[in-house]
N, C-alpha and C positions, 0 to 999 in steps of 0.2 A: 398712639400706635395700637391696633390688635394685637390681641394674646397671639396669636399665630405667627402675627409678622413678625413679636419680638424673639418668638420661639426661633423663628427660620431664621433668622439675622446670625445669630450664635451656631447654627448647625452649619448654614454653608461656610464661616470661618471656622472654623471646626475641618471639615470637612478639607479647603485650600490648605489651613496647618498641616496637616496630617499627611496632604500630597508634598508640601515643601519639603516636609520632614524626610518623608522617603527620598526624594530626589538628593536629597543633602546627603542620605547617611549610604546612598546608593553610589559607590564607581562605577560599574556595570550594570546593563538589563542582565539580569541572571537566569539562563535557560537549563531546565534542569529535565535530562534528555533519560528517559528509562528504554534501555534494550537492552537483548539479550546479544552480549557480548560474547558468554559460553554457554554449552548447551547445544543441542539439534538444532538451533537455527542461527549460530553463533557467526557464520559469513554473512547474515542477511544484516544480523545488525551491525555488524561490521560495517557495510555498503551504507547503511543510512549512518553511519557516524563520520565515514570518509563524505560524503553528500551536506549534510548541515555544515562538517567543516569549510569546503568549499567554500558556500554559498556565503557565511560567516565572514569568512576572509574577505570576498568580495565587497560587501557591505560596511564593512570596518576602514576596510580599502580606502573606500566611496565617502567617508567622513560621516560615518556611524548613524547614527538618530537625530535628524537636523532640528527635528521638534523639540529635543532631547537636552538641546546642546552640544551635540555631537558624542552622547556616549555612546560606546562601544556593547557589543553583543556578547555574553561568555558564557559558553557552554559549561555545563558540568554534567557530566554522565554517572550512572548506574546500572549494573548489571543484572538484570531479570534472574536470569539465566534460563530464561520462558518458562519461571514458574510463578504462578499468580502470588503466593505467599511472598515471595521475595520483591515484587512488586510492588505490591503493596507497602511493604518496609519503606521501601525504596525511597516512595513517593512521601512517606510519613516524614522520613529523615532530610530528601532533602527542601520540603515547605517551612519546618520548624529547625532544622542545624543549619541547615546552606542558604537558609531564604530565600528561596528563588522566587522569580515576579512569575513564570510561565513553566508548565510543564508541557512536555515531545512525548511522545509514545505510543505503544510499547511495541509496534509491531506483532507481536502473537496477538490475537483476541481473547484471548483465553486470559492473559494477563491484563491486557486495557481494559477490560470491561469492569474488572475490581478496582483499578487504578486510579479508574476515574471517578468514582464512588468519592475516594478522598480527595480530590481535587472539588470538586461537587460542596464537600463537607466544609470545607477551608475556603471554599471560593476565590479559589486557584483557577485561573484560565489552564485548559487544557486544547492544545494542539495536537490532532491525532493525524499523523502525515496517512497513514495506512497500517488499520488491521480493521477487516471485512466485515464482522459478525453483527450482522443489522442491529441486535440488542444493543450495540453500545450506544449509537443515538435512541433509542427508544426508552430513554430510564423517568425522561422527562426533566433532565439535570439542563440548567443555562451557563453552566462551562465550558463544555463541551463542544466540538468544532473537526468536524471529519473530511480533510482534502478530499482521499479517494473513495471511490463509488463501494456501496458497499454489498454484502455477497448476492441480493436477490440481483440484483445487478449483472453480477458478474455471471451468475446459471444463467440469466433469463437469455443474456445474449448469445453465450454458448448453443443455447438451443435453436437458437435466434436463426446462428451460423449455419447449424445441422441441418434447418428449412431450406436456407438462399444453396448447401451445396447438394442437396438433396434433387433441388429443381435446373439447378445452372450444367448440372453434369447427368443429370438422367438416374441417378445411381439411388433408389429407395432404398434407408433404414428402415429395418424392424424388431430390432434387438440391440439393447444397447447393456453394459457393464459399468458397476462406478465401483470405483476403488479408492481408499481414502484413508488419508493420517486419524487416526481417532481423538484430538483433540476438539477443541470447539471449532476452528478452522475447520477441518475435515466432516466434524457434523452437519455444521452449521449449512455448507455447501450438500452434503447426502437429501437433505431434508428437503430442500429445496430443490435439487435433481427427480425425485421421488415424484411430485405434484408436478413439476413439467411433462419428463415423459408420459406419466398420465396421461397429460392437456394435449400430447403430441400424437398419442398413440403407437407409443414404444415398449415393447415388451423387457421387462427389468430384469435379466436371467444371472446377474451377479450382485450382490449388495455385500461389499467389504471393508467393511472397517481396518486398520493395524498399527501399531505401536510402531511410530516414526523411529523409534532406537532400534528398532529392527536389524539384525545383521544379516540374517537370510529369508529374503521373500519367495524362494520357490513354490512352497504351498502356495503360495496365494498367486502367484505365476500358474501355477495347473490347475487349480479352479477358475482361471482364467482362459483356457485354453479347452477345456473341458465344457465352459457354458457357449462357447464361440458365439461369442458378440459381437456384431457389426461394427460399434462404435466403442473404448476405455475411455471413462473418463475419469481424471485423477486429483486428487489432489496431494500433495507430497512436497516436503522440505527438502535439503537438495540432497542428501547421503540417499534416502529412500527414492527418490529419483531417478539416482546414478544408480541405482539397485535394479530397481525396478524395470527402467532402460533395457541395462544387460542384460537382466535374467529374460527377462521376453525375448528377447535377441538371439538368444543361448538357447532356448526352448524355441522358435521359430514358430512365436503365435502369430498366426494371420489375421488381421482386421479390416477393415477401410478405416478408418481413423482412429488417432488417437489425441486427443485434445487433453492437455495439460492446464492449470488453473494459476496461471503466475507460480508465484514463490520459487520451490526449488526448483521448478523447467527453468524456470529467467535467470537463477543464478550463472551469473558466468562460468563458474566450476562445472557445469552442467555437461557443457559441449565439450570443453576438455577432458569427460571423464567417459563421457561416451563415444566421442565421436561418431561416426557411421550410423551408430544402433539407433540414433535420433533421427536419422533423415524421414525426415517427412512426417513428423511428429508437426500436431497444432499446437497452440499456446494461447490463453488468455491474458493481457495485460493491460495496462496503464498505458503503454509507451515504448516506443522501439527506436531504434537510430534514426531507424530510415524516415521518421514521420514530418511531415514537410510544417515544420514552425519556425517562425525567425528565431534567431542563436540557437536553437536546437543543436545545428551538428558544431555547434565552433564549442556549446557548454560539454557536448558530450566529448569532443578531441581533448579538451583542457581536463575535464577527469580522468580520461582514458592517459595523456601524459602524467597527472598525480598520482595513478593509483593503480594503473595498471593494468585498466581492465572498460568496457562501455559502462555505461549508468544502466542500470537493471530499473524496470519501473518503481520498484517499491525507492530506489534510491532517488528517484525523479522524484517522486511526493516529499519524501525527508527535505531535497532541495528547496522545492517551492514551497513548502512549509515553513521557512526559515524566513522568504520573503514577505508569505503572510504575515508573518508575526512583525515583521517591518513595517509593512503597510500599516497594521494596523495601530504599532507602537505611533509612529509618524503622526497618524490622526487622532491621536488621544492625548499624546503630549503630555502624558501622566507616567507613571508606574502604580497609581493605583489598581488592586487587580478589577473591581466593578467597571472602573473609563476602560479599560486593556478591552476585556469582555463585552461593554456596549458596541465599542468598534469592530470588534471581530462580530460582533452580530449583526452590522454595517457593509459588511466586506465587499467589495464591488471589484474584483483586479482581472482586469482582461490584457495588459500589457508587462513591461517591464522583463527584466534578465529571467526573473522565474518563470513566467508563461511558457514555458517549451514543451510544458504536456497536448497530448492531442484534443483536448475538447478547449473551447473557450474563454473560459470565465471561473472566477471562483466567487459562488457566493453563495451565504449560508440559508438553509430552511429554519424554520421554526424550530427542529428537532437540534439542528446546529450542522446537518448533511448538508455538503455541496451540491445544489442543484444540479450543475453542469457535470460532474464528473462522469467520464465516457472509456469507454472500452476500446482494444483494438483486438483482434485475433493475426498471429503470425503463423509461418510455416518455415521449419527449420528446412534448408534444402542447398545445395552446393551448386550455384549455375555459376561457375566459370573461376571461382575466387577462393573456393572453401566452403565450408559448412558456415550459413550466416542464417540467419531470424529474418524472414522476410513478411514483410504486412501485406495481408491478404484481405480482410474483413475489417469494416465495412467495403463493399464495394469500390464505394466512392476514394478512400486513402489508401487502394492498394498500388501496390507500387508498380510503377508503368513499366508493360511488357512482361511483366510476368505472370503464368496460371496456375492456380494453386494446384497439386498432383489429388484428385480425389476421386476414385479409390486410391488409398497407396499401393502402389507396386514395387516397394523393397522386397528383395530377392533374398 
């Protein structure tokens, strides 16, 4: 026998040990979930921990990990409190105290993008359902694994929209406003806003940053009112939203649009806090009720009965995040975290209970970004029911019989 063959002989049983091993001293896949539970974004990750739980349940339901043996799924959580320090903790303690096979997170970007540094380090598979900030796949880590689309994405289409409503209604922009959380989130997006209108030829007449803890936005409401912009565009967690909202409301600034960037517009807390003062407000997201996918509206009634509330998009990624990590357990039929991670770099899922987002397929780039992930834009507006999120953009998945209102004409 070769020096080499006798070498490999001993490394792949080596190797099999070391999988049995786990499997033996393993009850559960152990999923160890980082959001901020308290804190400014503390309902967002609230909604991705109601959404994992779901989907969990579902699966465990269904006779757990059939590659597996049928082990079951168990979550264990950690609370950011959306700050990257605590994150990081986080993820130290639960890889080395809690063992977990697979890390969730973090929802803020500001906190994932350090997170996964030590998943990366430990060679911890990491499942990021959604936080935008294109740096976290860019680190060059093969941990790493991004359901939703990430923020060039998310401007590019927005602008995208300001083109199709610009030419479908007659109505030229030439002046637009951005306004924005001052975390990574909210830069991350400025930066990117900045080089489109550029590329659009849109005059920039507000660039504002601000501390989502904010309790009074009025300044930054009459700098807003004072540069009269055609078009606000925001991004904001949902306290500064619901602020934000009423104080323009309450000062009666005039715009033709205002397009919202997920997060705190999608929070369901949203509408309840503004009512009215939203009508006719845009939104960029993931996913809406109304978007025409099998189980889509039967998963969305079954949360909306658990919890009290629709599946917000960022909860929709939490969900089928849960199934990726299924799939992919399924096909590896290990809890080694290197087999976890080949597979997730395998990922091919265009069907099944989790597909209810509106693009296609899940499958990873090189970086570990989901090729497929796609955008919708909504228009908050009351035709006959209430105040609902209605899907306007792309063309093609808006919702039949309806026209989006552009210019707004809130009185």
């Amino acid at each position: 026998m070769k020096i080499l063959e006798k070498i490999a002989v001993p490394v792949v049983a080596f190797s099999l040990l070391i999988g049995t091993a786990l499997l033996a001293q393993a009850e559960n896949v152990k999923i160890g979930n980082i959001e901020p539970m308290s804190g400014p974004s503390a309902s967002l990750g609230q909604q991705g921990k109601a959404a994992r739980e779901m989907a969990v349940e579902e699966i465990n339901a269904a006779g757990g990990i059939k590659s597996l043996g049928g082990m079951k799924l168990e979550l264990i959580y950690a609370d950011s409190e959306s700050k990257p320090e605590k994150g990081v903790a986080e993820a130290e303690r639960l890889i080395n105290t809690e063992k977990v096979h697979i890390l969730s997170g973090c929802w803020n970007s500001a906190v994932t993008y350090p997170t996964t540094a030590v998943a990366e380090r430990y060679g911890i598979p990491f499942v990021v359902p959604v936080s935008v900030a294109d740096k976290i796949t860019e680190q060059g880590f093969k941990t790493v694994f991004r359901i939703a689309a990430k923020d060039s994405w998310w401007t590019r289409d927005q602008f995208a929209f300001l083109k199709d409503m610009e030419t479908e209604f007659n109505s030229p922009i030439k002046k637009v406003a951005f306004v924005y959380e001052n975390g990574d989130w909210g830069t991350g997006f400025a930066t990117q806003w900045k080089e489109l209108a550029k590329k659009a030829g849109y005059e920039v007449v507000l660039d504002e940053p601000y501390p989502s803890t904010s309790t009074d936005l009025s300044p930054v409401v009459q700098k807003i009112k004072r540069a009269r912009p055609d078009v606000l565009m925001l991004v904001s967690n949902a306290a500064d939203a619901i602020l934000l909202t009423n104080t323009i409301a309450e000062y009666n600034v005039k715009l033709k649009a205002i397009i919202g960037s997920g997060g705190g517009h999608a929070d369901p807390s949203f509408l309840k806090a503004t009512g009215k003062n939203a009508t006719q407000i845009f939104d960029i997201v993931e996913w809406e009720t109304d978007v025409n996918k099998p189980g889509a509206k039967e998963a969305n009634e079954k949360y909306k009965a658990k919890f009290g509330q629709n599946f917000s998009g960022e909860a929709v990624d939490a969900y089928l995040a849960m199934y990726v990590i299924k799939d992919a357990l399924e096909r590896s039929a290990s809890l080694e975290p290197a087999k976890i991670i080949e597979a997730l770099r395998a990922t091919d899922l265009s069907s099944g209970p989790g597909m209810i987002v509106g693009y296609d397929k899940v499958a990873f780039d090189q970086t570990g970004q989901n090729k497929h992930a796609a955008l919708v834009i909504v228009q908050v507006n009351d035709v006959g029911k209430g105040l609902e999120r209605i899907t306007v953009w792309p063309k093609t998945a808006r919702r039949a019989g309806y026209t989006p209102v552009f210019p707004m004409d809130v009185k």
